[in-house]
N, C-alpha and C positions, 0 to 999 in steps of 0.2 A: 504493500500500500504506500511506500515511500518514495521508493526507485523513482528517480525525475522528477520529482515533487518541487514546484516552487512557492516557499514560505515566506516571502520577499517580494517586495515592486521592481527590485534592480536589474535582474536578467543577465546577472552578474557570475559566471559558472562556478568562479571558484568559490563562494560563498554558497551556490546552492547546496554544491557540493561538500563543503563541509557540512552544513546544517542538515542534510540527510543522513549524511554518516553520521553525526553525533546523536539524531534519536534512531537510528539503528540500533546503537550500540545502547541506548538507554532501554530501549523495548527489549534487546537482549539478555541484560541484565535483572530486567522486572522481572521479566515471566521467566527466568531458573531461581530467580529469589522464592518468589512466590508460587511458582509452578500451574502452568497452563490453566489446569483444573480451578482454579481459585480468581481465574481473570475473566469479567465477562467482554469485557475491551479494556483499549485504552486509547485516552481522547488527549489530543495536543490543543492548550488553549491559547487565552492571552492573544497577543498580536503575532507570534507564530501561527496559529491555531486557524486565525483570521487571513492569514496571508498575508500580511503585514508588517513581521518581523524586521528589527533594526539589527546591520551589521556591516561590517567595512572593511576594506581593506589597510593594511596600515604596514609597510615594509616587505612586503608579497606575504606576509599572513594576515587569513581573516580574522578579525575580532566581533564577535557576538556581544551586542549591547544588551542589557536587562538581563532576563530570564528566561527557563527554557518553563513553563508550568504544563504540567504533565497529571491527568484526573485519570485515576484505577479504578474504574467500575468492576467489583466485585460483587457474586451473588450470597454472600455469607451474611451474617449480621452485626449486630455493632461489638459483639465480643470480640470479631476477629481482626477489626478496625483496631480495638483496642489493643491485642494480642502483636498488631504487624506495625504499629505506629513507629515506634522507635528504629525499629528494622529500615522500614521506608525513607525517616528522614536520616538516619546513618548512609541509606544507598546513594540519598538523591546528596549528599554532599562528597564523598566518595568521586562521583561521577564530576561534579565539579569541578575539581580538582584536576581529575582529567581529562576534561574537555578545554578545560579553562577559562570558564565562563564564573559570574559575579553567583548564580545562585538556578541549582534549577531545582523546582518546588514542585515533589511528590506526593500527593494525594489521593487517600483511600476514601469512596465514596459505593454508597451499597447501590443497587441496582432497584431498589426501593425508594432508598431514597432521594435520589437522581432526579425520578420523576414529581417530586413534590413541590408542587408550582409555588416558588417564592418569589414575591415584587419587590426584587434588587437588582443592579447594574450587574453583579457577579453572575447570579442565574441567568437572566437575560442574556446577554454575552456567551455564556457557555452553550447556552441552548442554540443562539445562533452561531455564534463563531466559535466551532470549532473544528478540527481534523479527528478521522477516524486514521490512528495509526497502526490498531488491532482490534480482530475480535469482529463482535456485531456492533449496530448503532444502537446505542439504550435508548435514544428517544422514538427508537421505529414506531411506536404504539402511543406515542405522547400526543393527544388531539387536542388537549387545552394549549395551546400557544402564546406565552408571553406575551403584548405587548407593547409596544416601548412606551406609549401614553399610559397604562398599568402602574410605573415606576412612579412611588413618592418621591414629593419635593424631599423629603430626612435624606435621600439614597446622595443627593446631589451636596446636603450641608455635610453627612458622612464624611463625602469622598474630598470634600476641600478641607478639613481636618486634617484626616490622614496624609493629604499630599503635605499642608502646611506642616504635620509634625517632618515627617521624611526631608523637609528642607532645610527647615531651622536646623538637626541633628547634621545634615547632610554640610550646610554651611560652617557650622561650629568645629566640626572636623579640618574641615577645609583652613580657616582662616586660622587655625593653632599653630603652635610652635612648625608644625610636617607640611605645609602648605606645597611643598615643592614635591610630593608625592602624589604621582599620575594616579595612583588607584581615587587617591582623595579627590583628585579634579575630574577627574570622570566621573565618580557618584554624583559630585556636586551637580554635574551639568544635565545629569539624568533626572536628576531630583527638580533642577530649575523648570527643565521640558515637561515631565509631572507635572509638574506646578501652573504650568501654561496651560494644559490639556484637561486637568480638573476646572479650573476655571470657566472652559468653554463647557466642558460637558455640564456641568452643573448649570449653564444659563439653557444649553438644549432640553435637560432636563426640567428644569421652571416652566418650559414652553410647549412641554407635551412632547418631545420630538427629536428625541436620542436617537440613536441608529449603532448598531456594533460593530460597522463600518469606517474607519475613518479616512475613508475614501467619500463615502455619504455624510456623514457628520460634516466636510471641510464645504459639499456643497450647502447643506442647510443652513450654515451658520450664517452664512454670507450677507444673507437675509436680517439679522439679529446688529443693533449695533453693539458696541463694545468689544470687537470681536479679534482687536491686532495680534494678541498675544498668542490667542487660540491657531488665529489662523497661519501666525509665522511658526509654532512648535508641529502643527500638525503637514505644513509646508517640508518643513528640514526630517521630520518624520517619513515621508512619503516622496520624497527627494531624492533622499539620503545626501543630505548638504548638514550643513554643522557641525563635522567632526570635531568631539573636545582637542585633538592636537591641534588647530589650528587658533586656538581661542590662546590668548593672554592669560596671565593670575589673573590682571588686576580688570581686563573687561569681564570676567568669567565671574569675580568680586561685586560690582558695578551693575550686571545682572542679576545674582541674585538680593541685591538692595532695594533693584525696582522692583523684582516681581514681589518682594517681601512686603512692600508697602503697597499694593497696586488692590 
């Protein structure tokens, strides 16, 4: 279900190519961890999942930006969720390490509970955007269909929270003594683009009119005023323009002050 798979807007070989091998190698890994019998798929989410994956070239090797978020629908029940937790996030950091990516996030999810229509941006999103990388599709039989006017306005104040914690901690790292440490300025800069992208989503979300697309989100929004910040993260997102190597400390500083007060 992988071979030729493109995860990405770029058309870019060497990155597809890596990004298939690296969940090859994670689907490999799942199902002898947890053994065939125990898997009823597994679903690639997130902006991989979507086909929208961020990633670059940097020195003739690719760099994968964010995360790889990887959902294990299994038919067992929540004892065995409970029994494989530890297991899963030991694997998914493990793999990590050897792909050499920032984080890629393993999750056990029952095959019951899967289909349990929840009005959030996380459900929503999973239901529509995502890749079948094994197995059957658990929503084959799902007739209740999320949609995106469904989603409360709390889903949209949530999510600009959580971006604004991830930035503040993201910045404060950044601007300490290690400042001159690449890992530290490419979180920062991932955290600043979060930060741009919750903003808009949360005004789509006010307005009835998210989409799991941010291929669609960038045309809806257009529409909306207030919309620069959204529409230049989701621009360099779907571009693939704004490499953190090309950014300075101190514009990279400078950004996030404005997004901080915006």
């Amino acid at each position: 279900m992988i071979d030729n798979k493109k995860f990405t807007l770029y058309n870019i070989k060497e990155i597809d190519d890596k990004i298939n091998s690296d969940l090859k190698l994670i689907v490999d890994k799942v199902t002898k961890l947890l053994g065939k019998n125990n898997i009823y798929s597994i679903l690639l989410t997130g902006s991989f999942g979507k086909g929208e994956g961020g990633a670059f070239l940097h020195n003739g090797k690719v760099k994968v930006i964010n995360d790889y978020d990887i959902s294990i629908i299994h038919p067992r029940g929540n004892l065995y969720k409970l029994k494989n937790k530890n297991r899963i996030v030991k694997l998914g950091e493990e793999l990590a390490d050897k792909i050499n990516i920032k984080q890629i996030d393993l999750s056990l999810i029952s095959t019951s509970e899967i289909n349990e229509q929840k009005r959030t941006i996380g459900y929503y999103d999973l239901l529509y955007g995502h890749y079948l990388l094994y197995g059957k599709d658990p929503f084959a039989n799902n007739t209740t269909k999320l949609r995106s006017k469904d989603i409360p306005l709390f889903e949209g104040s949530w999510l600009l929270r959580n971006r604004g914690l991830g930035l503040i901690l993201a910045g404060l790292y950044f601007i300490g003594e290690d400042n001159d440490s690449f890992i530290n300025k490419e979180n920062l800069w991932i955290e600043i683009n979060k930060a741009k992208l919750a903003i808009g989503d949360s005004l789509l979300i006010a307005n009835k009119n998210y989409h799991w697309s941010c291929i669609e989100r960038l045309k809806r929004i257009s529409s909306l005023e207030d919309n620069q910040y959204y529409k230049e993260a989701l621009s360099s997102k779907l571009e693939h323009r704004g490499i953190p190597y090309n950014i300075s400390n101190q514009e990279l500083i400078d950004e996030w002050f404005k997004i901080k007060d915006y």
